[in-house]
PLY file of the C-alpha trace (Angstrom):
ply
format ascii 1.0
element vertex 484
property float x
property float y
property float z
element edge 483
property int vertex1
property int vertex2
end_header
100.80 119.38 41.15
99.86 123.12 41.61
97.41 124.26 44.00
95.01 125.16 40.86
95.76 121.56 39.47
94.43 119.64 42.64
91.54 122.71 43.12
89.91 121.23 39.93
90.87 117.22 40.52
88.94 118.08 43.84
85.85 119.50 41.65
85.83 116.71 39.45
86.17 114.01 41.90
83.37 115.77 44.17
81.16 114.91 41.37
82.13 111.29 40.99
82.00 111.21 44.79
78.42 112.75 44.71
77.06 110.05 42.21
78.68 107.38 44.53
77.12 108.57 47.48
73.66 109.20 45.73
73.58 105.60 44.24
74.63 104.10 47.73
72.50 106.24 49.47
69.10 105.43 47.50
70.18 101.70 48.25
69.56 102.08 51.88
66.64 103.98 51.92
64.26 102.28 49.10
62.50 99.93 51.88
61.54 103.23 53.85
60.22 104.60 50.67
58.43 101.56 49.97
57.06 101.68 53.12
56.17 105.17 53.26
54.66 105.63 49.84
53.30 102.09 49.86
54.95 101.04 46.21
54.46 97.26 45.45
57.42 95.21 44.46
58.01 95.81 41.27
58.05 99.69 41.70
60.32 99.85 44.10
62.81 97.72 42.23
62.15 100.10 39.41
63.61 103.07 41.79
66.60 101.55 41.95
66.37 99.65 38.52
66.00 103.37 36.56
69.27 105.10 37.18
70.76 102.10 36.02
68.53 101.56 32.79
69.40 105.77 32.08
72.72 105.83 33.30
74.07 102.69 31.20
71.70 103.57 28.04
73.63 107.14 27.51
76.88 106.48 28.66
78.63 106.23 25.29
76.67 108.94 23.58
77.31 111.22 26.54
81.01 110.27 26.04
80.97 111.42 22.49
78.79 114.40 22.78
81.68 115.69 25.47
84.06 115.63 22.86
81.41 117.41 20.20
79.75 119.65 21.71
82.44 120.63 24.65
83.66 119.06 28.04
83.33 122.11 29.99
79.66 122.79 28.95
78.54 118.75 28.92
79.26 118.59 32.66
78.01 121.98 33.79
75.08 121.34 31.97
74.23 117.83 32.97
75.60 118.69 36.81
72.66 121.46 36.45
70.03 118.61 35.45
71.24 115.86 38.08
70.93 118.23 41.06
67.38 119.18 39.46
65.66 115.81 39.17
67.43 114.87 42.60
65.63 117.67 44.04
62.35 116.71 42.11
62.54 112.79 43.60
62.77 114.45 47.11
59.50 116.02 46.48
57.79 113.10 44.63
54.64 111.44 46.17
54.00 108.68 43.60
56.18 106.20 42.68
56.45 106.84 38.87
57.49 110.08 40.16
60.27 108.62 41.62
61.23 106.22 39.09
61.30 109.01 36.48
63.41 111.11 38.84
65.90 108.46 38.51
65.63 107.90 35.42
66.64 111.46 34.01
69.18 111.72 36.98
71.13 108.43 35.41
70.44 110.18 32.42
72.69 112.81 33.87
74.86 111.32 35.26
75.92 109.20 32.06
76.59 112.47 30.62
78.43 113.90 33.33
80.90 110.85 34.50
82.25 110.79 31.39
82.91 114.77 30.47
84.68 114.89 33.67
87.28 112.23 33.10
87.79 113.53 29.74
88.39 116.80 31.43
91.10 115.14 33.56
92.53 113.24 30.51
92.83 115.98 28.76
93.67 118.73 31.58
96.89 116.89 33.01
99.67 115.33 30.83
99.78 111.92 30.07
101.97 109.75 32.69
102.68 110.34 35.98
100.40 113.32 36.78
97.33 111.94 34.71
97.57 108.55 35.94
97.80 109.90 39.55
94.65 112.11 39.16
92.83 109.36 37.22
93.66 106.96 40.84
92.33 109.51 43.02
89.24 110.02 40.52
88.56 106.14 41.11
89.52 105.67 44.78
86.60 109.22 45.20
84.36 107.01 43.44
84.62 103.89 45.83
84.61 106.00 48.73
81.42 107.50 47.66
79.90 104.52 47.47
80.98 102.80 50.59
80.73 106.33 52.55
77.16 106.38 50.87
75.69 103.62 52.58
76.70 104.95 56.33
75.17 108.62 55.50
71.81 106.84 53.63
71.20 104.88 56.83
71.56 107.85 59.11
69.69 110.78 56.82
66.79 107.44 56.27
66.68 107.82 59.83
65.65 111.89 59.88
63.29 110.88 56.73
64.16 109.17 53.34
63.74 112.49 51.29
66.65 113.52 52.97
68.93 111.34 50.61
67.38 113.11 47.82
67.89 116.92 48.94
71.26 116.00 50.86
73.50 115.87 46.97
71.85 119.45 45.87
73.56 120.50 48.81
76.88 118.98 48.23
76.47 119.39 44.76
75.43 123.13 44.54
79.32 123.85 46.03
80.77 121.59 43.61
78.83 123.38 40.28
80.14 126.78 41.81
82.97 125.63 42.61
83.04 124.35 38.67
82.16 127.91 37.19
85.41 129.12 38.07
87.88 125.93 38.05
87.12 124.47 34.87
89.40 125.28 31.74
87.89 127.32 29.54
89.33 125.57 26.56
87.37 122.62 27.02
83.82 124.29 26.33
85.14 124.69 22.87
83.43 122.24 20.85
85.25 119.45 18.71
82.80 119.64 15.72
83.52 123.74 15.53
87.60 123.38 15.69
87.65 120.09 13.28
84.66 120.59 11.56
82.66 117.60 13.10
78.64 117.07 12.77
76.17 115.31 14.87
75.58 111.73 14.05
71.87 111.41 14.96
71.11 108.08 13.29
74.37 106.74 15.34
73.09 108.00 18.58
69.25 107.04 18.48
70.41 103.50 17.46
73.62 103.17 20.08
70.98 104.71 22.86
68.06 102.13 22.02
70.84 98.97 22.01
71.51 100.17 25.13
68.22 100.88 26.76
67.14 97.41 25.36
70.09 95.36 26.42
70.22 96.82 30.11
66.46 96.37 30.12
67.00 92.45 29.45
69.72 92.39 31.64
67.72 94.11 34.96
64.94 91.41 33.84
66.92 88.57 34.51
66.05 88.97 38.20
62.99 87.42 37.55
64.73 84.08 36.37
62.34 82.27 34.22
59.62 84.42 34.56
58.55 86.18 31.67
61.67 84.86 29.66
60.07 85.18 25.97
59.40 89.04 27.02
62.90 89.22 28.21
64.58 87.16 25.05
63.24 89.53 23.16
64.21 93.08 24.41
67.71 90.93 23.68
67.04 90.41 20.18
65.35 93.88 19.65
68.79 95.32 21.08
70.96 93.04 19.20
69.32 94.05 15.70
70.12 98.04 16.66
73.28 97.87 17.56
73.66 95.50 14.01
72.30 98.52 12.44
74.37 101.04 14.91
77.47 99.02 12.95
76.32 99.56 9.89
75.50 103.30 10.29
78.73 103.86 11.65
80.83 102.02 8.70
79.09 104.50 6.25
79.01 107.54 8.35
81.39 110.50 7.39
81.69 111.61 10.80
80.56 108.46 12.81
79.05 108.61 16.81
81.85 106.12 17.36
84.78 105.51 15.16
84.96 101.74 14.88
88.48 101.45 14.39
89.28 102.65 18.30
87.60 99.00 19.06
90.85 97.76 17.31
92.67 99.02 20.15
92.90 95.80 22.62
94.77 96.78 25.42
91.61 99.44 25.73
88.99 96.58 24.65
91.04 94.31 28.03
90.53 97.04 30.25
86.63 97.87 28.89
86.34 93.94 29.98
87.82 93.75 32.77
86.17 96.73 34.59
83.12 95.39 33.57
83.41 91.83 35.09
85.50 93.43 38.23
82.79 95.99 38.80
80.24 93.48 38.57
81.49 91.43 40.65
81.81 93.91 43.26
78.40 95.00 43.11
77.33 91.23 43.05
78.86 90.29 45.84
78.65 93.41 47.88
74.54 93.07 47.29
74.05 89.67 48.52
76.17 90.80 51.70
73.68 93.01 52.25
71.21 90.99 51.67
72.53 87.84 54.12
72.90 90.66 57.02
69.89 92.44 56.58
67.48 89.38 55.74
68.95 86.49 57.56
70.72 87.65 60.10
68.09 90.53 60.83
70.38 93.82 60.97
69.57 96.86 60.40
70.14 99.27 57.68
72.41 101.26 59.35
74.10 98.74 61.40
74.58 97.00 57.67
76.35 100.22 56.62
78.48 100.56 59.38
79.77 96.54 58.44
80.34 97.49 55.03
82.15 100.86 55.73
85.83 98.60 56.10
85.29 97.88 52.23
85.87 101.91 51.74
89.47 101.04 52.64
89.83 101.40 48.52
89.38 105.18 49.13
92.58 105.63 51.24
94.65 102.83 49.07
93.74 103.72 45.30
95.59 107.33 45.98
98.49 106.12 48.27
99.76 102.51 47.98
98.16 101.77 44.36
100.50 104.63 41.99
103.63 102.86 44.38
102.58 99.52 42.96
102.04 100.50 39.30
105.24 102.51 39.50
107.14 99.20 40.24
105.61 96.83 38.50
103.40 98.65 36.18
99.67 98.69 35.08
98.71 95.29 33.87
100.59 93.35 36.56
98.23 95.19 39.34
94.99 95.07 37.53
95.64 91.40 37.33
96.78 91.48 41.28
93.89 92.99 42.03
92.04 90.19 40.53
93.60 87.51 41.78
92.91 89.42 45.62
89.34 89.68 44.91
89.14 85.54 43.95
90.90 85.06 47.55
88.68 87.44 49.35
85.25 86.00 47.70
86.21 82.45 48.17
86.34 82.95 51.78
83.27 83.57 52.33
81.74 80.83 50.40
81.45 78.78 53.39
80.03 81.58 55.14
77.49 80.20 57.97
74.44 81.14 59.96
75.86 82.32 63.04
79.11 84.24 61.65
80.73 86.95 63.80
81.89 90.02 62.25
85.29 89.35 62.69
85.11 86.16 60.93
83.87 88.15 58.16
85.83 90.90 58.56
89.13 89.75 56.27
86.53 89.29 53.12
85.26 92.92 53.27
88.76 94.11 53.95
90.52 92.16 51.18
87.23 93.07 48.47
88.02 96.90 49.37
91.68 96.31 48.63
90.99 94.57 45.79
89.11 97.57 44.25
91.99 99.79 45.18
94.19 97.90 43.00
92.63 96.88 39.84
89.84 100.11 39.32
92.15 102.84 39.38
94.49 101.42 36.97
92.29 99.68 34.90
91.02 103.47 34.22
93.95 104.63 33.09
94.09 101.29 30.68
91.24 102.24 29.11
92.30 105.72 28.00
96.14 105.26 28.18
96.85 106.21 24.27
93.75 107.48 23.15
93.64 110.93 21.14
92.74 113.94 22.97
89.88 114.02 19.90
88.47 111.23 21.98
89.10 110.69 25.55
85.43 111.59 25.85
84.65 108.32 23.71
86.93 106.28 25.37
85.38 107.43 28.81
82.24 106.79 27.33
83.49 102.92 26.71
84.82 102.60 30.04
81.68 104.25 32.23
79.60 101.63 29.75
81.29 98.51 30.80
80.87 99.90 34.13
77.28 100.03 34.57
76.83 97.18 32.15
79.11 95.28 35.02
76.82 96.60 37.79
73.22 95.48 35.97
75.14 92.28 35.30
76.31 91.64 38.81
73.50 92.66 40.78
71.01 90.70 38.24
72.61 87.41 37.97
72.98 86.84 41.71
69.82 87.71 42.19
68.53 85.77 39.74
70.59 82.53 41.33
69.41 83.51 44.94
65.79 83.09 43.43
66.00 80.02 41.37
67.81 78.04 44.16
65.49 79.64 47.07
62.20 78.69 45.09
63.62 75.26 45.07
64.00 75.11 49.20
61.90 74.87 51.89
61.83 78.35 53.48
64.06 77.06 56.31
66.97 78.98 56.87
69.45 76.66 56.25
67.41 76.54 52.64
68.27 80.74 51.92
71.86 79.81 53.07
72.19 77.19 50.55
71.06 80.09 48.28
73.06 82.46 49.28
76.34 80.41 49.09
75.05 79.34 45.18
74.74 82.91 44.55
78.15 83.93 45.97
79.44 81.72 43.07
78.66 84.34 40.32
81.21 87.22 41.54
83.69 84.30 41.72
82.68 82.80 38.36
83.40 86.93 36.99
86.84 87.66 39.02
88.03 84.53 37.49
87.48 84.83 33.82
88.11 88.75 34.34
91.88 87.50 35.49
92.17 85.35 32.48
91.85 88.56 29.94
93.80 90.50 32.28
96.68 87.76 32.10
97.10 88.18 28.23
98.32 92.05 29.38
100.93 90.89 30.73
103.12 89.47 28.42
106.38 90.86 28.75
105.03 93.88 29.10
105.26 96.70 32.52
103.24 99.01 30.88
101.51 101.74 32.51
104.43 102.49 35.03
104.06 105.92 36.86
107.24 107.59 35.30
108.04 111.58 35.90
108.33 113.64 32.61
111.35 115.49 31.85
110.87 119.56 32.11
111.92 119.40 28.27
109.15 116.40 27.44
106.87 118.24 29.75
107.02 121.16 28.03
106.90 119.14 24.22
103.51 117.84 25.22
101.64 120.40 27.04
98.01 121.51 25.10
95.80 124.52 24.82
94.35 124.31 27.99
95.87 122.12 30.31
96.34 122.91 34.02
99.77 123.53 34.77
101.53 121.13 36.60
104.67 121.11 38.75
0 1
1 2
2 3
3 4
4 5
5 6
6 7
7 8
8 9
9 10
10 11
11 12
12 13
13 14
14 15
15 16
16 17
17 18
18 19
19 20
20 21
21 22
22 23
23 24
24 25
25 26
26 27
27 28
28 29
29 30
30 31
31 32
32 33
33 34
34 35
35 36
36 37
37 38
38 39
39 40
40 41
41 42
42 43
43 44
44 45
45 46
46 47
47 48
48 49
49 50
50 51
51 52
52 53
53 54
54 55
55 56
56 57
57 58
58 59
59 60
60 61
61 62
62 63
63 64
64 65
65 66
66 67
67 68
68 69
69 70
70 71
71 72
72 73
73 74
74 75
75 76
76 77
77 78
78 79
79 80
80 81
81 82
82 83
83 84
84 85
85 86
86 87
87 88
88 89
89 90
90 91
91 92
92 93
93 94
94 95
95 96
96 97
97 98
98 99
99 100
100 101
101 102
102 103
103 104
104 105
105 106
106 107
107 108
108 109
109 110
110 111
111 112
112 113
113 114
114 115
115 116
116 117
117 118
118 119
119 120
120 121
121 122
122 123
123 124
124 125
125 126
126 127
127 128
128 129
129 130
130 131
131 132
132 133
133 134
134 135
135 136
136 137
137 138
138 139
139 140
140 141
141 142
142 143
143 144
144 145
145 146
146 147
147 148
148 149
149 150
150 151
151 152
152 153
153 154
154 155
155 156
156 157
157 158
158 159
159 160
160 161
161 162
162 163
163 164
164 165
165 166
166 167
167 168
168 169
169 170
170 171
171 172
172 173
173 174
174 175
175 176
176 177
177 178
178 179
179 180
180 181
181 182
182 183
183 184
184 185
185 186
186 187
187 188
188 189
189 190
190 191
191 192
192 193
193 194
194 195
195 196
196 197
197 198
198 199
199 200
200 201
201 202
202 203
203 204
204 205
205 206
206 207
207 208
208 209
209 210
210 211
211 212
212 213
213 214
214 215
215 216
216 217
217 218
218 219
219 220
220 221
221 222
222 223
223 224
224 225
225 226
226 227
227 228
228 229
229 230
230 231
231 232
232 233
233 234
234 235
235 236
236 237
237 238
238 239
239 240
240 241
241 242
242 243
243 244
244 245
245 246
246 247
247 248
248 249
249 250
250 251
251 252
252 253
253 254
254 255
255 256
256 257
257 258
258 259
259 260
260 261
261 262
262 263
263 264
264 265
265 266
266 267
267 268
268 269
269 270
270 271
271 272
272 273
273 274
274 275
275 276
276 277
277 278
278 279
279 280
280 281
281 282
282 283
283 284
284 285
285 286
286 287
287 288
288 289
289 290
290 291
291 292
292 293
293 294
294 295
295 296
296 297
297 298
298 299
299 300
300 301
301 302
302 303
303 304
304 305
305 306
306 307
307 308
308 309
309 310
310 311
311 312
312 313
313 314
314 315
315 316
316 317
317 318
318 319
319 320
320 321
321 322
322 323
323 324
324 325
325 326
326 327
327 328
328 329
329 330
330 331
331 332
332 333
333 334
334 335
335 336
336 337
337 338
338 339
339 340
340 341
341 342
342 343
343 344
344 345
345 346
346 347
347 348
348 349
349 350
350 351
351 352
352 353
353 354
354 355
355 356
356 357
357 358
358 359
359 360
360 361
361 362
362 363
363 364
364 365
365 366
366 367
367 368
368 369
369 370
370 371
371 372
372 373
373 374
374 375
375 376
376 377
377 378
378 379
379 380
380 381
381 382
382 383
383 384
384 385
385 386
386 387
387 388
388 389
389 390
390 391
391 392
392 393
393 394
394 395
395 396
396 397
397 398
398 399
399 400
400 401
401 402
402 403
403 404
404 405
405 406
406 407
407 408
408 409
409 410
410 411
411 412
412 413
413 414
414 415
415 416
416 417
417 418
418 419
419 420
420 421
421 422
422 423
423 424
424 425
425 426
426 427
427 428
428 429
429 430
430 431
431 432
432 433
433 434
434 435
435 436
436 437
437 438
438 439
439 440
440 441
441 442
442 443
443 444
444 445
445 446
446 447
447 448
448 449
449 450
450 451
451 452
452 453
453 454
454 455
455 456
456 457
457 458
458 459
459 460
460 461
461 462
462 463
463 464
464 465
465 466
466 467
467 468
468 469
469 470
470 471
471 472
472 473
473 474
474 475
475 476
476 477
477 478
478 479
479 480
480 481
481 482
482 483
């Protein structure tokens, strides 16, 4: 690629990088905040609980409204708004401060994720170069994450606002950085060059599902607890996005057009990334928890465990295009499951006096794992999809994402509880729990390398192959960076 071409992969990765790091950060830091501000339980869980609840609720109609209303001008506006309430949770003293901070920042972010892959879907041609920006753009993403969690325990260290004001920093260079880099062409909104409108009834009902669904699904950490309350924000959620369907069927110019559902190898990938991702947040939560609660380390010495697991960040770009070129897409998506079944059943039997190296293979082999299957299960699920709506199909994907991560994180907590409450208090009883919840990331890996396997029939899709200079030049848009 030119030197202009991996100038603005390096913008929009920085971005995906900064809302790794800011999740991962927050992570580390919520017991100092709890501490500090004195929030009760439920608060603080909130904090954490509200990116997710804004981030998944908006996805999809942040997808769409990049392809509407402009790519360019989506993530420079919603960049603008994410480094703004960041700023605001640094300076908040209450903790509905703090959990409405979040809240507008997952906001954000759900419109900003998915404008920037659209602007890398649509800024470098399909095959080899896309599919190699697209691996980087995931492999930023987990290193963000697992990077996150070392810098959160040292700035928690200086003073927990610090994780807040630390990404205006980084992300201040990134939005100028932006202003210059990003094609112009994209700012050009869909519904002015097709003649597209708005679909407001679409986009109230899609964002309520959504709200209401991840709302039931964050409650199911409470098990049992309040289960009529939580059965219905399900059914509530279930009868909009009945009537999402229905508004969509009879809309001229629908929020989603239903017939891109058709699509399966997309619909695999939406799947799988949400069961991988899950899993991976699943798992990589009750690590946390079993080093930080029962075998009493610290935050930061947790962090510096967990930093082998960003081993994704250095594979996705290197070793994964290699595979994919050899034995194409759907074969490593489904290797990368079956590594991540291997690497979570080893530490089923994990005990009370482990050393690190004995754990050390599982956090390698979950990193690699995540190398293999994310990248290229991005690419899946926007590998044939109109430019018209890479935005939507980003949208999907980021979805499935965070639906994965509320998923994950809820049902092994919800496991941990129900099997805990059952114990004694001993340790031996919270290792018994622990082990039951480590079945849930398994239980998700598994079926999620059952859809996978129905890719793979006969088929080496996906494979990284070079354009010709004469295809090249047949399939270059308005707008796209030029490539070598």
């Amino acid at each position: 690629m030119t030197r202009r071409a991996w100038a603005l992969l390096l913008v929009l990765c920085g971005t995906i990088f900064l809302e790794g790091i800011d999740v991962a950060m927050l992570s580390v830091a919520v017991p100092s905040i709890r501490s500090d501000l004195e929030l009760p339980t439920g608060t603080a869980v909130w904090v954490m609980s509200a990116y997710v609840l804004g981030y998944a609720g908006f996805t999809l109609l942040g997808g769409r409204a990049a392809d509407l209303f402009g790519r360019r001008r989506m993530f420079l506006t919603w960049l603008t708004v994410f480094l703004g309430f960041s700023m605001l949770g640094g300076f908040a003293t209450e903790g509905w401060m703090l959990i409405v901070a979040r809240f507008v920042t997952g906001v954000a972010a759900a419109f900003m994720t998915p404008a920037a892959m659209s602007i890398i879907t649509t800024s470098y041609e399909e095959g080899q170069q896309r599919n190699k920006a697209l691996l980087v753009f995931a492999g930023t993403a987990a290193g963000g994450f697992t990077l996150g969690l070392v810098i959160g325990g040292l700035l928690t260290q200086l003073g927990w606002r610090w994780v807040f004001f630390a990404p205006v920093l980084l992300g201040g260079l990134i939005l100028i950085a932006a202003l210059r880099l990003l094609p112009a062409e994209a700012s050009r909104p869909a519904a002015r060059r097709g003649g597209g409108s708005f679909d407001l009834a679409g986009a109230a009902t899609a964002a309520g599902a959504m709200l209401l669904l991840v709302y039931a699904i964050v409650r199911l950490e409470h098990g049992f607890d309040g289960w009529r309350f939580t059965a219905g924000a399900v059914a509530a959620g279930l009868l909009l996005a009945a009537a999402f369907v229905a508004i969509e069927r009879r809309s001229a110019a629908p929020l989603v057009r239903l017939g891109i559902l058709r699509k399966a190898s997309m619909i695999r990938a939406d799947l799988g990334a949400l069961l991988f991702v899950g899993s991976f947040f699943g798992f990589q939560f009750m690590v946390t928890l079993y080093l930080q609660e029962l075998r009493g380390w610290s935050s930061l010495e947790t962090a510096l465990a967990l930093v082998v697991m960003g081993t994704d960040a250095v594979l996705a770009p290197t070793l994964t295009p290699r595979l994919v070129n050899r034995f194409g897409n759907a074969r490593v998506i489904f290797g990368g499951f079956v590594l991540a079944i291997v690497s979570y059943v080893l530490f089923l039997p994990v005990g009370l006096h482990w050393s690190y190296a004995a754990m050390l293979p599982t956090l390698f082999l979950t990193g690699t794992a995540f190398a293999l299957a994310y990248g290229p299960l991005t690419i899946a699920a926007t590998d044939g999809i109109e430019e018209k709506e890479q935005g939507l199909a980003g949208g999907l994907l980021q979805t499935a994402t965070q639906f994965g991560s509320a998923v994950g994180i809820s049902a092994v907590t919800a496991v941990y509880g129900l099997v805990a409450a059952g114990g004694d208090g001993s340790p031996e009883s919270t290792l018994s729990a622990f082990r039951a919840a480590l079945t849930v990331p398994v239980a998700m890996v598994v079926v999620g390398a059952v859809i996978t396997a129905f890719g793979l029939r006969g088929r080496r899709g996906g494979r990284l192959v070079e354009a010709s200079p004469s295809t090249a030049t047949a399939e270059a848009r308005p707008g796209s960076v030029p490539v070598a």
